[in-house]
Residue, then its C-alpha position, 0 to 999 in steps of 0.5 A: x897115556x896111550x904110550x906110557x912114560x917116556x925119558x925125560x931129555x929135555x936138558x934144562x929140566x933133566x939136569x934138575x934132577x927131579x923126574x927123569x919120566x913124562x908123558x911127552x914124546x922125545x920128539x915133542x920134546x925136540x919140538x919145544x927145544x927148538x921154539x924156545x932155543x931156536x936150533x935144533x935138538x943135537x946130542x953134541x950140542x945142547x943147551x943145559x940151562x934155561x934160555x937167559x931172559x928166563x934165568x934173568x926173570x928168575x934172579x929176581x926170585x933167588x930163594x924160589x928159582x929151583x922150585x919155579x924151574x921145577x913147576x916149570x918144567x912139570x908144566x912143559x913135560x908133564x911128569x910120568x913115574x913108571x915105577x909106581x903101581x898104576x903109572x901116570x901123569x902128576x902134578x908137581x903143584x902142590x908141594x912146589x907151588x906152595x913152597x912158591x907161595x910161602x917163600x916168593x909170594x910176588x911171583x904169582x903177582 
């Protein structure tokens, strides 16, 4: 919290539209980019979708992708809302969570 919220431009999980803040540095965003996509982080050049074997796990949970995508992400870039009163770090969890428990139970199997 040291160094408050800072942008969210890790693309896959920037293009969900669901935060834009976490408490994550850019260049520890890179770095994750990096280990999962196996290139460098490049403004010209970035993977907008997770990497494919994930979106192949994911097909098999059509109604949940969107919300298991989101936890995902809350749990790779911890989300920060500047806005707020006392900005800090919360967890996406219990509402997405709980949606992924109704609506794809087998996922958490």
């Amino acid at each position: 919290m040291d160094r408050g919220c800072q942008n969210l431009i890790f693309p896959a999980c920037k293009n969900l539209g669901f935060y834009g803040h976490t408490l994550f540095s850019e260049s520890a965003q890179k770095t994750v980019y990096k280990y999962i996509y196996n290139k460098t982080y490049d403004d010209g050049d970035l993977e907008t979708a997770f990497p494919k074997n994930v979106e192949k796990d994911l097909s098999k949970f059509p109604k949940c992708q969107t919300n298991i995508k989101r936890m995902v992400c809350g749990e790779l870039f911890p989300p920060c809302f500047p806005d707020e009163e006392s900005p800090g770090l919360k967890t996406l969890c219990s509402s997405v969570c709980n949606d992924i428990v109704r609506d794809c139970p087998d996922f958490f199997r």
